[in-house]
BADO-607372 format. One record per atom (N, C-alpha, C, O): atom name; x, y, z; residue in three letters. Coordinates in pm, whole numbers. Layout:
REM residues N
@atom = CA&x = X&y = Y&z = Z&rest = Ala
...
REM end
This chain:
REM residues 115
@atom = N&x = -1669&y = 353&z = 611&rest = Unk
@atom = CA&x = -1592&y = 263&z = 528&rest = Unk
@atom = C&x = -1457&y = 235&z = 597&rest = Unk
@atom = O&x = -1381&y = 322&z = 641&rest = Unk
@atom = N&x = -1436&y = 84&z = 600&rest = Unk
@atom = CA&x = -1288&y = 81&z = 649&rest = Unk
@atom = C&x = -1173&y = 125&z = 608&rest = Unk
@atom = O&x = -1208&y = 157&z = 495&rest = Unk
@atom = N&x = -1025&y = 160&z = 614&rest = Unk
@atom = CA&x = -927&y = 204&z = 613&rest = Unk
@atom = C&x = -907&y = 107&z = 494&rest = Unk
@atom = O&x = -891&y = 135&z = 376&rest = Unk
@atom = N&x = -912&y = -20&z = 558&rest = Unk
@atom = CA&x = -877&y = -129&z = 409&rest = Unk
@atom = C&x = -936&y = -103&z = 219&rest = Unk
@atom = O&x = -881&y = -109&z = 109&rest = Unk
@atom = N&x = -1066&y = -75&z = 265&rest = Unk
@atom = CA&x = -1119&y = -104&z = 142&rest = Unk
@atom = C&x = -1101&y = 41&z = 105&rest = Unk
@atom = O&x = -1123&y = 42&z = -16&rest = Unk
@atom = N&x = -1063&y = 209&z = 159&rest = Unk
@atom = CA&x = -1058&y = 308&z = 130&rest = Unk
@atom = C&x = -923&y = 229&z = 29&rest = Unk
@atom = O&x = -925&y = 198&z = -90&rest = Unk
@atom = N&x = -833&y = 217&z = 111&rest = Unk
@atom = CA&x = -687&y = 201&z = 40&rest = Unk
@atom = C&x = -681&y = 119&z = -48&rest = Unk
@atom = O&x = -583&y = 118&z = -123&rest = Unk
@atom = N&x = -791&y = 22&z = -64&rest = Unk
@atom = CA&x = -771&y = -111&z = -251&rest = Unk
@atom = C&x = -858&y = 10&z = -321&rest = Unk
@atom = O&x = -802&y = 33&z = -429&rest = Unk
@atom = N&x = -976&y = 102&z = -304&rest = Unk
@atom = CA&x = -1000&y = 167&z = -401&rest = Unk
@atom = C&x = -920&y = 275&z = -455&rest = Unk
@atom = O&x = -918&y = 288&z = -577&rest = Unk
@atom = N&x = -866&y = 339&z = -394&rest = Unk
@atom = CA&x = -743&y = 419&z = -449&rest = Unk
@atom = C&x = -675&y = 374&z = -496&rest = Unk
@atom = O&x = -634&y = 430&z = -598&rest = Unk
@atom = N&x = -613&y = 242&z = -458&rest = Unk
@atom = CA&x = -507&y = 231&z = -544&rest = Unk
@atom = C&x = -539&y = 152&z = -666&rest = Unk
@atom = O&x = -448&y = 122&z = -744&rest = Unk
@atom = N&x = -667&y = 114&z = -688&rest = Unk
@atom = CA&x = -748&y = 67&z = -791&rest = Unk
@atom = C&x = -781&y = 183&z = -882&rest = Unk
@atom = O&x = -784&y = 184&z = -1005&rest = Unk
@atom = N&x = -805&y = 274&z = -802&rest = Unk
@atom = CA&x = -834&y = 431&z = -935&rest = Unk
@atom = C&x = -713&y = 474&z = -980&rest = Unk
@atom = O&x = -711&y = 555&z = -1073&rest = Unk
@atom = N&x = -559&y = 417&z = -906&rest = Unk
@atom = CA&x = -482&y = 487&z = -955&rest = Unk
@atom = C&x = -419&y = 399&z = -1014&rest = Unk
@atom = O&x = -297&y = 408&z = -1025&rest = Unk
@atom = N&x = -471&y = 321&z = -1051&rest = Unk
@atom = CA&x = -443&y = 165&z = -1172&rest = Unk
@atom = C&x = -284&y = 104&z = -1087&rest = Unk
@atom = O&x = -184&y = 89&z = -1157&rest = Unk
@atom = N&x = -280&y = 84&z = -985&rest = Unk
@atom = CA&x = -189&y = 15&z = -907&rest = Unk
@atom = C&x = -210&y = -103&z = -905&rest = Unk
@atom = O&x = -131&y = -182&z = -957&rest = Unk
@atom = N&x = -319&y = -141&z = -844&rest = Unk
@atom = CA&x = -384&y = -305&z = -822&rest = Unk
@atom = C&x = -521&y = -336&z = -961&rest = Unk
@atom = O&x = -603&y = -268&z = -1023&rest = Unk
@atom = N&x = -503&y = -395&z = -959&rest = Unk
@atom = CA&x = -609&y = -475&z = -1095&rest = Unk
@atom = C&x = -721&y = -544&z = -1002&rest = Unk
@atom = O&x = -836&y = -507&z = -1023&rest = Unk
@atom = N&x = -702&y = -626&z = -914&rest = Unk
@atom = CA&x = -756&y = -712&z = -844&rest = Unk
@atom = C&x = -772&y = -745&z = -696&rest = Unk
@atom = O&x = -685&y = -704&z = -618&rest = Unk
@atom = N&x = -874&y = -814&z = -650&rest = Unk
@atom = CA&x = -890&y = -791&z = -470&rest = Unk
@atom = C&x = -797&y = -873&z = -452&rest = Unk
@atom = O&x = -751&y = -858&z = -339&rest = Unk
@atom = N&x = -740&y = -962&z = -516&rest = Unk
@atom = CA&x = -673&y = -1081&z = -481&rest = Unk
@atom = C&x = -543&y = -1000&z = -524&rest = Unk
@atom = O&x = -457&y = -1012&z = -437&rest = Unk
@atom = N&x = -511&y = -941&z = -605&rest = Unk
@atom = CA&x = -376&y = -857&z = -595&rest = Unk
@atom = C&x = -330&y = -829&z = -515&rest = Unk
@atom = O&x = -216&y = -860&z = -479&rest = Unk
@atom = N&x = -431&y = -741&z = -450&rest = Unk
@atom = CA&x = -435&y = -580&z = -311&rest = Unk
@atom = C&x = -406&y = -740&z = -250&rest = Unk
@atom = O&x = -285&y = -758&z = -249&rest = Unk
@atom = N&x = -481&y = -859&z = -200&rest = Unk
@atom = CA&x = -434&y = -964&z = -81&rest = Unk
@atom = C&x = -256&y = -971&z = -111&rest = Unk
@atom = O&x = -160&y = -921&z = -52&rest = Unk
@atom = N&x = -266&y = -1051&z = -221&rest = Unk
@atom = CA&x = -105&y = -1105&z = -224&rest = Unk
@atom = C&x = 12&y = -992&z = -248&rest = Unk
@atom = O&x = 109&y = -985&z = -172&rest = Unk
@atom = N&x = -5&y = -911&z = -354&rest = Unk
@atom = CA&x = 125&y = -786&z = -354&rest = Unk
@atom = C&x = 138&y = -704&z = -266&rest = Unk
@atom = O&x = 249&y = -663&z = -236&rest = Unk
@atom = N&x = -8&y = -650&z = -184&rest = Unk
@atom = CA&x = 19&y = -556&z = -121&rest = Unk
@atom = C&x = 51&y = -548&z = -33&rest = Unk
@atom = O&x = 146&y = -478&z = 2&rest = Unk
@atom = N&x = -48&y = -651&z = 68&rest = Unk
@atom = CA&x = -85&y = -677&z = 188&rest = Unk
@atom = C&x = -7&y = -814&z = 256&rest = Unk
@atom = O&x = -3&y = -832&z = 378&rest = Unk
@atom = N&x = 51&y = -904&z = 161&rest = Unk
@atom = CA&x = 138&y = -985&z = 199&rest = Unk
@atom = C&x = 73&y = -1110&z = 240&rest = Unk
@atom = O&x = 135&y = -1194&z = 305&rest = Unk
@atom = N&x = -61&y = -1129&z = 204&rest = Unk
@atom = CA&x = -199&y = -1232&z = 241&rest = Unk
@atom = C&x = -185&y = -1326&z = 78&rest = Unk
@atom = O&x = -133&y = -1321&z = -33&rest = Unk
@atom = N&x = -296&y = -1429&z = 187&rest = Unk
@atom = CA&x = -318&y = -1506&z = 76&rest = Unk
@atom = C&x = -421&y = -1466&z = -41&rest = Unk
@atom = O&x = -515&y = -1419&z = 23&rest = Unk
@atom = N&x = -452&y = -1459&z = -161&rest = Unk
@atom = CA&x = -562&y = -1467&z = -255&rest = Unk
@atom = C&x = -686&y = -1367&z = -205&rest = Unk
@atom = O&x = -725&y = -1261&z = -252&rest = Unk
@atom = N&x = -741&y = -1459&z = -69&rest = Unk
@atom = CA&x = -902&y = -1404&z = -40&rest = Unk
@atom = C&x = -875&y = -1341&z = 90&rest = Unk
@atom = O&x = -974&y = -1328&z = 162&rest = Unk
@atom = N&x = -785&y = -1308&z = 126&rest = Unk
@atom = CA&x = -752&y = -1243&z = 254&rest = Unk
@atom = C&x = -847&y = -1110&z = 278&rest = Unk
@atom = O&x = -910&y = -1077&z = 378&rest = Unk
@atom = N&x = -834&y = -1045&z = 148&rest = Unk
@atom = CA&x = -943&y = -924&z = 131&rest = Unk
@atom = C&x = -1082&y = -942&z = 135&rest = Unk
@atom = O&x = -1164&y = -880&z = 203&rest = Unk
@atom = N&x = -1093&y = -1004&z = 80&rest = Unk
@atom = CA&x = -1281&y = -1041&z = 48&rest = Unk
@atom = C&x = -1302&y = -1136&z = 217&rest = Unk
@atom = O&x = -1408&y = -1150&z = 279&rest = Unk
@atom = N&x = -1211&y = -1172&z = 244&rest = Unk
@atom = CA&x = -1279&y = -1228&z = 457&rest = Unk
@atom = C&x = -1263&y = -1104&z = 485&rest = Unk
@atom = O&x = -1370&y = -1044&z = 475&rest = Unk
@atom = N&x = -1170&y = -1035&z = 519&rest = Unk
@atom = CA&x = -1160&y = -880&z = 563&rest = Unk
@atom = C&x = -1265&y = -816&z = 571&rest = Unk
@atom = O&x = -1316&y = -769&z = 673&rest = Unk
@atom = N&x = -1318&y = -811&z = 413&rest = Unk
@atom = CA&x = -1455&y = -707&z = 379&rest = Unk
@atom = C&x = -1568&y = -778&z = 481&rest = Unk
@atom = O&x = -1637&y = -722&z = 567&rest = Unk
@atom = N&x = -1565&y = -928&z = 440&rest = Unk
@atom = CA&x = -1697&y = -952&z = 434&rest = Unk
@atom = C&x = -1726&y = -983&z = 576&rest = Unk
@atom = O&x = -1839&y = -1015&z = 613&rest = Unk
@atom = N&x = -1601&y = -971&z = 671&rest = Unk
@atom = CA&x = -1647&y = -968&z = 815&rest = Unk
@atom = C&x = -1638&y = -864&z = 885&rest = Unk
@atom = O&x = -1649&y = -856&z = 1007&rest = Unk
@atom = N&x = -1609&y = -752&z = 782&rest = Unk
@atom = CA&x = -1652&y = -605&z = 851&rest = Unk
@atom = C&x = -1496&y = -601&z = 922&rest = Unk
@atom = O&x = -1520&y = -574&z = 1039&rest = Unk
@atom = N&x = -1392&y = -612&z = 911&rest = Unk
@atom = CA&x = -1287&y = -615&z = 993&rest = Unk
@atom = C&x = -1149&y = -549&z = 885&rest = Unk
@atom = O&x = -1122&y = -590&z = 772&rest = Unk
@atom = N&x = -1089&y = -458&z = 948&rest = Unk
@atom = CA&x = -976&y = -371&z = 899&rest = Unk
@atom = C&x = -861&y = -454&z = 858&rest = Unk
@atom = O&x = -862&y = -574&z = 833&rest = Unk
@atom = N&x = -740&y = -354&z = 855&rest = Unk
@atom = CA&x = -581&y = -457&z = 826&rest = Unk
@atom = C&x = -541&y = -507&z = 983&rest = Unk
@atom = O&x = -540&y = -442&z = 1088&rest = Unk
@atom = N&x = -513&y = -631&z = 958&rest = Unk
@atom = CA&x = -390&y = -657&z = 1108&rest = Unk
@atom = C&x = -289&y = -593&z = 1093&rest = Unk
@atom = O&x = -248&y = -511&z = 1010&rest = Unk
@atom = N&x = -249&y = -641&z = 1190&rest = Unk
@atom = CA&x = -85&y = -519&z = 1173&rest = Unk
@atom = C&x = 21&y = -526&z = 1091&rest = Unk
@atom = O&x = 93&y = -439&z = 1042&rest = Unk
@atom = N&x = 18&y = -702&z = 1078&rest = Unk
@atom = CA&x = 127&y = -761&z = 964&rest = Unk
@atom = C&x = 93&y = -694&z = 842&rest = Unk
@atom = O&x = 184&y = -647&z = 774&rest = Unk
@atom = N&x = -74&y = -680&z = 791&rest = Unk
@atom = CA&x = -83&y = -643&z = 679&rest = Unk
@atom = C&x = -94&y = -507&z = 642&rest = Unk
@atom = O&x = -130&y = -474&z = 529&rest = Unk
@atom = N&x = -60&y = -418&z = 742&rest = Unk
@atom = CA&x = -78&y = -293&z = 749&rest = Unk
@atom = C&x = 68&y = -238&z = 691&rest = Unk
@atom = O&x = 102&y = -161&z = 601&rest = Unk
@atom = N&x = 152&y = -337&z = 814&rest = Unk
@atom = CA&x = 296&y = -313&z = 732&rest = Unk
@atom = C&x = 342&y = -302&z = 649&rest = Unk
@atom = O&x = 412&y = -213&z = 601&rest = Unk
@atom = N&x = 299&y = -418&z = 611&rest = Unk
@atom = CA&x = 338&y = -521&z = 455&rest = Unk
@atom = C&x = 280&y = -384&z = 362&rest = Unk
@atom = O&x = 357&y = -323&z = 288&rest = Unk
@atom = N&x = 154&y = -351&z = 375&rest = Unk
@atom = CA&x = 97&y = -262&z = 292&rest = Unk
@atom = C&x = 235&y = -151&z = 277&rest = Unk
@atom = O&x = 307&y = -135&z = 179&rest = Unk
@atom = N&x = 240&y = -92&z = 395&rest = Unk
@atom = CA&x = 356&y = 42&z = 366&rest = Unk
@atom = C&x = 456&y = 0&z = 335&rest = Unk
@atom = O&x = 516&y = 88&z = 273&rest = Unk
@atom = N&x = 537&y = -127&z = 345&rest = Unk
@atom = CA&x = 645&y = -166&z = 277&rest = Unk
@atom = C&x = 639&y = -129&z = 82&rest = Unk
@atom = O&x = 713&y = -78&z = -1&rest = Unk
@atom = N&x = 479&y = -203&z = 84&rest = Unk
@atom = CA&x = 443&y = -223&z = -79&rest = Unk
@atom = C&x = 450&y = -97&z = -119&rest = Unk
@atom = O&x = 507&y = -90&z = -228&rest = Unk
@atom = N&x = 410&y = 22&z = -69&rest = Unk
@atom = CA&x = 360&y = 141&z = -67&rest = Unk
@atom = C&x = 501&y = 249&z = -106&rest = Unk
@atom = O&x = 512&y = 344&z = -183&rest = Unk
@atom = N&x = 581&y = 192&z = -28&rest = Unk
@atom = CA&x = 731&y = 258&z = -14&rest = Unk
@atom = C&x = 773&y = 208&z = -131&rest = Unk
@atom = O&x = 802&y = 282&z = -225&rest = Unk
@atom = N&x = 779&y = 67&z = -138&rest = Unk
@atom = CA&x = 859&y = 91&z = -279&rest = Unk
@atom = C&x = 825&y = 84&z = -403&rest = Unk
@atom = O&x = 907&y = 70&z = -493&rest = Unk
@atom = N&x = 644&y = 97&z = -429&rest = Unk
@atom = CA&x = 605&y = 138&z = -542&rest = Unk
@atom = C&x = 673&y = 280&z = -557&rest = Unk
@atom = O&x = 764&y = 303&z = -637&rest = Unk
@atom = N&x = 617&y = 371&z = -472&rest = Unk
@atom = CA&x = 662&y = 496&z = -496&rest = Unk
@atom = C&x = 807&y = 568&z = -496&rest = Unk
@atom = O&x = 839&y = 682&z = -529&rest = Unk
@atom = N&x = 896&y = 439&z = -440&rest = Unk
@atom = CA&x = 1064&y = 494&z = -508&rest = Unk
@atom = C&x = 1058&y = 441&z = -610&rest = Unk
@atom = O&x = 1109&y = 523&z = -686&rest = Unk
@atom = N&x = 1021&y = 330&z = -687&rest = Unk
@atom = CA&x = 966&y = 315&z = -836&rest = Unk
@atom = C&x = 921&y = 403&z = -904&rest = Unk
@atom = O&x = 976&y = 420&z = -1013&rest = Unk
@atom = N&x = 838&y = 465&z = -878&rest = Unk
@atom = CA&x = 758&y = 562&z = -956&rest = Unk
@atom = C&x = 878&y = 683&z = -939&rest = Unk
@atom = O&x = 897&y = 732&z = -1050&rest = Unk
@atom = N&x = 923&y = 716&z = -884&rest = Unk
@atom = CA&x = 1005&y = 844&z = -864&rest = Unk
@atom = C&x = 1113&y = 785&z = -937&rest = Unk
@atom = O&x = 1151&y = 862&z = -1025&rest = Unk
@atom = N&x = 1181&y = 671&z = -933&rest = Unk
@atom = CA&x = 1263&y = 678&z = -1018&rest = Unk
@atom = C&x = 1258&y = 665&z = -1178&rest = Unk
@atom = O&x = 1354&y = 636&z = -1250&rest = Unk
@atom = N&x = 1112&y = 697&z = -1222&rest = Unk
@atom = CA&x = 1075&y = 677&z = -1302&rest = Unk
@atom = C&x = 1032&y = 835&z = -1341&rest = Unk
@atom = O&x = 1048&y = 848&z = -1462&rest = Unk
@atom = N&x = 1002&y = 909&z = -1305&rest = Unk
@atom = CA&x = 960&y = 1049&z = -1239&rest = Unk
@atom = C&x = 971&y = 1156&z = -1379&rest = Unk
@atom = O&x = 921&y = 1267&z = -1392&rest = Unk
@atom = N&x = 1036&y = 1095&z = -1454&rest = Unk
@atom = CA&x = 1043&y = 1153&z = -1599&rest = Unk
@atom = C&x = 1009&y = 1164&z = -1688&rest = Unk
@atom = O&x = 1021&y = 1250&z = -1776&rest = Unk
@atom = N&x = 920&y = 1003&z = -1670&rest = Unk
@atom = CA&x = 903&y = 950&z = -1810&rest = Unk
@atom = C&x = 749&y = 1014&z = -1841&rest = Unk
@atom = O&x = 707&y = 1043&z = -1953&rest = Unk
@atom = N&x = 688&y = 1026&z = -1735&rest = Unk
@atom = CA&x = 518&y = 1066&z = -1768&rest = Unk
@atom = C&x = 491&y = 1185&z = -1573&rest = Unk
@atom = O&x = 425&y = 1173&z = -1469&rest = Unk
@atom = N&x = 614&y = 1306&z = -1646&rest = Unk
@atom = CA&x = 559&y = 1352&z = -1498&rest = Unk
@atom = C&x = 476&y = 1365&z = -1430&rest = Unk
@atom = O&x = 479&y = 1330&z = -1312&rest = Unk
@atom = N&x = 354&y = 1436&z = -1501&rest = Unk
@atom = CA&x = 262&y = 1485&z = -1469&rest = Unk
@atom = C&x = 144&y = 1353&z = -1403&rest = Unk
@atom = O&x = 88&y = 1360&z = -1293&rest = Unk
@atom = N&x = 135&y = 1286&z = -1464&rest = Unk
@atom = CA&x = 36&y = 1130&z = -1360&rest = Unk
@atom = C&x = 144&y = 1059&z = -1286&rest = Unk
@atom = O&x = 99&y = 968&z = -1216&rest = Unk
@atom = N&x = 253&y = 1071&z = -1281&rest = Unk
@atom = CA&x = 321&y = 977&z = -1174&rest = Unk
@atom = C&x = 369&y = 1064&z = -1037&rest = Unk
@atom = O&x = 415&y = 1018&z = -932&rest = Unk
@atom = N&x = 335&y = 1240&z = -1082&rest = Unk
@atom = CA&x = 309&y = 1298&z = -938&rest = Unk
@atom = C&x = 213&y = 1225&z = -850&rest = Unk
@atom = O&x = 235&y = 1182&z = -736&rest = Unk
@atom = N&x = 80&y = 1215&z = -937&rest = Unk
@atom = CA&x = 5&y = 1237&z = -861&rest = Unk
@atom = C&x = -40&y = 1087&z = -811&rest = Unk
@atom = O&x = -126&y = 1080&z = -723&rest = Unk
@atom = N&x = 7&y = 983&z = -858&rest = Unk
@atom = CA&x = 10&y = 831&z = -800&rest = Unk
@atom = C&x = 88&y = 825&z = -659&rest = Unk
@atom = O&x = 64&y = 765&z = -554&rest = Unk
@atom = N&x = 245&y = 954&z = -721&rest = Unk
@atom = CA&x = 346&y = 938&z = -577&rest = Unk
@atom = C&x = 254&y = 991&z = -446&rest = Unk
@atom = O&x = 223&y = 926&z = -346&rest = Unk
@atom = N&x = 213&y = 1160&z = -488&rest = Unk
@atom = CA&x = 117&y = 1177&z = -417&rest = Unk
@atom = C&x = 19&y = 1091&z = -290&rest = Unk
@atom = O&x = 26&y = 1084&z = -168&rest = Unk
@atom = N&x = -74&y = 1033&z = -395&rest = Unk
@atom = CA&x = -189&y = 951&z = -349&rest = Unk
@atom = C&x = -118&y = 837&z = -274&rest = Unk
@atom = O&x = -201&y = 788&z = -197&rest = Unk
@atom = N&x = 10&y = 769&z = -264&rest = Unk
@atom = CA&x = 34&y = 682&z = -239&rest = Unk
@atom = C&x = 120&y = 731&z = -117&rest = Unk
@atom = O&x = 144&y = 636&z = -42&rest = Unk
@atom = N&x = 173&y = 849&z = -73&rest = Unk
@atom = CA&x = 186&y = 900&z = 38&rest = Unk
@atom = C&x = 103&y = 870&z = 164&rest = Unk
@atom = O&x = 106&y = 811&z = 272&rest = Unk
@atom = N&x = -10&y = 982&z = 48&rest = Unk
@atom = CA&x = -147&y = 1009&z = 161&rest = Unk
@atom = C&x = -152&y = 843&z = 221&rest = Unk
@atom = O&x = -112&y = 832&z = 338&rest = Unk
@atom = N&x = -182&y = 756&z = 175&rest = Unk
@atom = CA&x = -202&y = 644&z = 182&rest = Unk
@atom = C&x = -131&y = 542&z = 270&rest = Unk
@atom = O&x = -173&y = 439&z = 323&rest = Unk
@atom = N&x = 16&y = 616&z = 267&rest = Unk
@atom = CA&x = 86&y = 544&z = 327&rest = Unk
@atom = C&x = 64&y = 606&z = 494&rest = Unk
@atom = O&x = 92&y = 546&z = 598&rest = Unk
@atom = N&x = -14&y = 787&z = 476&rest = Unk
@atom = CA&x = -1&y = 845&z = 622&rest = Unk
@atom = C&x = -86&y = 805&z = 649&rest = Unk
@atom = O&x = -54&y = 771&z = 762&rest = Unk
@atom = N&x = -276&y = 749&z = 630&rest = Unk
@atom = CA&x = -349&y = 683&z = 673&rest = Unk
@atom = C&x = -355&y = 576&z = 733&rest = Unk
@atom = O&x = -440&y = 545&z = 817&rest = Unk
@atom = N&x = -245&y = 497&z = 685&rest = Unk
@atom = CA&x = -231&y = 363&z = 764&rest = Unk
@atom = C&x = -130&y = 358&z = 878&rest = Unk
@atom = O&x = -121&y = 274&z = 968&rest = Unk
@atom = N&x = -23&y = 513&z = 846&rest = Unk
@atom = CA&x = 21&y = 468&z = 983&rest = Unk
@atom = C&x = -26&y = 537&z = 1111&rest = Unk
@atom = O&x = 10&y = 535&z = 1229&rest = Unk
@atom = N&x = -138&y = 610&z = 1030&rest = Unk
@atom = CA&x = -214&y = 715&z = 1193&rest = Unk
@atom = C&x = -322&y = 603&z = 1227&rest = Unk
@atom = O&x = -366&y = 605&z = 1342&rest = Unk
@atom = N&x = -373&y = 499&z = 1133&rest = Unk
@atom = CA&x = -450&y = 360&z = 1203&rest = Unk
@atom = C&x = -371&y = 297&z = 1235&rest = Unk
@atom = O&x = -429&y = 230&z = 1320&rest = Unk
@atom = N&x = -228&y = 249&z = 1231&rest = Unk
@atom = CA&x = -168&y = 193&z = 1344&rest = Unk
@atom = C&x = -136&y = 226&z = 1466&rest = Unk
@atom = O&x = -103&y = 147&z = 1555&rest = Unk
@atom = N&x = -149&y = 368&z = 1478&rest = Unk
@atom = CA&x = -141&y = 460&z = 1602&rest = Unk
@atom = C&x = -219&y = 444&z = 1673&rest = Unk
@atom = O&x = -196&y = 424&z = 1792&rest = Unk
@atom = N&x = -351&y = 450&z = 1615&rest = Unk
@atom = CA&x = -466&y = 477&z = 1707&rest = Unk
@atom = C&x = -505&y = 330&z = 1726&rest = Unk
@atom = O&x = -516&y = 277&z = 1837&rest = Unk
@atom = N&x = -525&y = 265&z = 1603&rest = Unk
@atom = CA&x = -561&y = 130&z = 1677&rest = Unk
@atom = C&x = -495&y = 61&z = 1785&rest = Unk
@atom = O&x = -535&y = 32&z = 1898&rest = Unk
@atom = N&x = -347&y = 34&z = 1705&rest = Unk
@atom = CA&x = -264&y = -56&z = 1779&rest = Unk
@atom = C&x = -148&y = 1&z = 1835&rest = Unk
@atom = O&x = -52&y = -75&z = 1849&rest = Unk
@atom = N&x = -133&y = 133&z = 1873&rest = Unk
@atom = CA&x = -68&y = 229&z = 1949&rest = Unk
@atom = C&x = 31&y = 207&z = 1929&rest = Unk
@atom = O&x = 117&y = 231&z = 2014&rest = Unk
@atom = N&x = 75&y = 133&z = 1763&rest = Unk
@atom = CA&x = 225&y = 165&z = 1718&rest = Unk
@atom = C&x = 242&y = 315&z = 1605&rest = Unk
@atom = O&x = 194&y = 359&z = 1501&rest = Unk
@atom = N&x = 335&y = 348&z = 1702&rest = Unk
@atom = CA&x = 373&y = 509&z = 1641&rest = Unk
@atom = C&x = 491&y = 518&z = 1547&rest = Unk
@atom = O&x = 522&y = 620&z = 1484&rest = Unk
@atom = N&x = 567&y = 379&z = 1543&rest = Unk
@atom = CA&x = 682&y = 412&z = 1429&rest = Unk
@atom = C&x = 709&y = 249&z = 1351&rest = Unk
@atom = O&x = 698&y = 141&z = 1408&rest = Unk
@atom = N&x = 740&y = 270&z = 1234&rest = Unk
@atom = CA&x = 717&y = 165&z = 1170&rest = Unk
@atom = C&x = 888&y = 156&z = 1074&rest = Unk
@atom = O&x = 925&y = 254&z = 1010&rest = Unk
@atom = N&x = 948&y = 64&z = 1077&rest = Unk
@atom = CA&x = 1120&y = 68&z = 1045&rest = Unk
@atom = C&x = 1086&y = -47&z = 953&rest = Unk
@atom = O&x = 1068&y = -167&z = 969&rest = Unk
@atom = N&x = 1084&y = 53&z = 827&rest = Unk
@atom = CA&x = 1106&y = -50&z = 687&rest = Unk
@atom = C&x = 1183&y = -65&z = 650&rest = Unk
@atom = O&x = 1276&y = 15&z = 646&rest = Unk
@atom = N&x = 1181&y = -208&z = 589&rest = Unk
@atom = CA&x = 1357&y = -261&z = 548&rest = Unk
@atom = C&x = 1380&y = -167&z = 427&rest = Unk
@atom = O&x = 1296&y = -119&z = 351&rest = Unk
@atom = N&x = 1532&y = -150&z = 429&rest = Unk
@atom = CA&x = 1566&y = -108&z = 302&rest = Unk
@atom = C&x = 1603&y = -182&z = 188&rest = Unk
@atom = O&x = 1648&y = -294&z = 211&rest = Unk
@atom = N&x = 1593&y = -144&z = 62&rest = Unk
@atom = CA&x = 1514&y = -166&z = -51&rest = Unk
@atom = C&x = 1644&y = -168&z = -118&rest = Unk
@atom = O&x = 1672&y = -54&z = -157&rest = Unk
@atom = N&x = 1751&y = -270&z = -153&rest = Unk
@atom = CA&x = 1858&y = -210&z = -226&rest = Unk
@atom = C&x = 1795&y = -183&z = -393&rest = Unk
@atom = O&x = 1700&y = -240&z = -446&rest = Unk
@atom = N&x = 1871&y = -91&z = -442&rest = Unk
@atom = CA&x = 1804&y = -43&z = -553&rest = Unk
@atom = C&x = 1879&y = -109&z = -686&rest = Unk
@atom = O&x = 1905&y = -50&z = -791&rest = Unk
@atom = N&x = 1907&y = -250&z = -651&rest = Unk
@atom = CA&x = 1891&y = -329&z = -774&rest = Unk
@atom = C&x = 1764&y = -436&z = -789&rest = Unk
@atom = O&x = 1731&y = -502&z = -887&rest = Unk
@atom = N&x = 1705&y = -428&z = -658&rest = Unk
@atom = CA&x = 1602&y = -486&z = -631&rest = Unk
@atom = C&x = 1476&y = -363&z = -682&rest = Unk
@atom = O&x = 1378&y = -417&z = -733&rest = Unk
@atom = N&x = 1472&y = -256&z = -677&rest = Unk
@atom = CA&x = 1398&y = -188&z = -730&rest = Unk
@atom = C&x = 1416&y = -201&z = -860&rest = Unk
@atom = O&x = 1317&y = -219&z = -930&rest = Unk
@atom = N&x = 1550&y = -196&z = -920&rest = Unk
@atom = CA&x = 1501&y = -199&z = -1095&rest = Unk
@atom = C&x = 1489&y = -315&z = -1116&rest = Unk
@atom = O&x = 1547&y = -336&z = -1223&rest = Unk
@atom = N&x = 1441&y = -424&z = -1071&rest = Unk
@atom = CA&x = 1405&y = -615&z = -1126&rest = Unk
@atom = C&x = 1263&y = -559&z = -1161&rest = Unk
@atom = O&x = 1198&y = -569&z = -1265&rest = Unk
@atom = N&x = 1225&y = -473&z = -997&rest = Unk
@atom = CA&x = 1022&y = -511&z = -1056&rest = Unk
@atom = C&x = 953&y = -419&z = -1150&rest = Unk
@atom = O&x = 836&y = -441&z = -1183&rest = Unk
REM end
């Protein structure tokens, strides 16, 4: 199974994304069906969308942490899962595309409490 579709089902079990067309546009920074060509030609994230993914990834989960109170016990384990998730994609950017470090913008945190 690809790296891609591991990472829309997790974050589909962990009620993050609703939709394939979500995981395209919020996560991944694609259009609508970006996912479903992906799947259906057997082909992983590019790099843009790999990024884009850990960008999405980063600041769901300073969301969730700053939220970290309200329902501890399931928003561990979303922060959790969304770690792991974030270390999967960047050990497939390693190996695929032999990028080893990835410099995400920072997130001012009035922009975190809008979404």
């Amino acid at each position: 199974m690809l790296l891609i579709e591991q990472v829309y089902i997790k974050l589909s079990e962990c009620d993050l994304v609703e939709t394939a067309e979500d995981f395209s546009r919020d996560w991944c920074g694609k259009s609508r069906s970006w996912y479903a060509e992906r799947r259906h030609n057997k082909r992983d994230f590019s790099v843009t969308a790999a990024i884009n993914c850990i960008e999405a990834i980063n600041l769901k989960r300073a969301l969730l942490s700053m939220r970290g109170r309200r329902f501890s016990g399931l928003l561990e384990v979303e922060i959790r899962e969304l770690g792991q998730l974030q270390e999967d994609i960047q050990t497939y950017l390693a190996e695929q595309h032999r990028i080893t470090e990835v410099a995400l913008s920072k997130t001012p945190r009035s922009q975190l409490l809008e979404k």
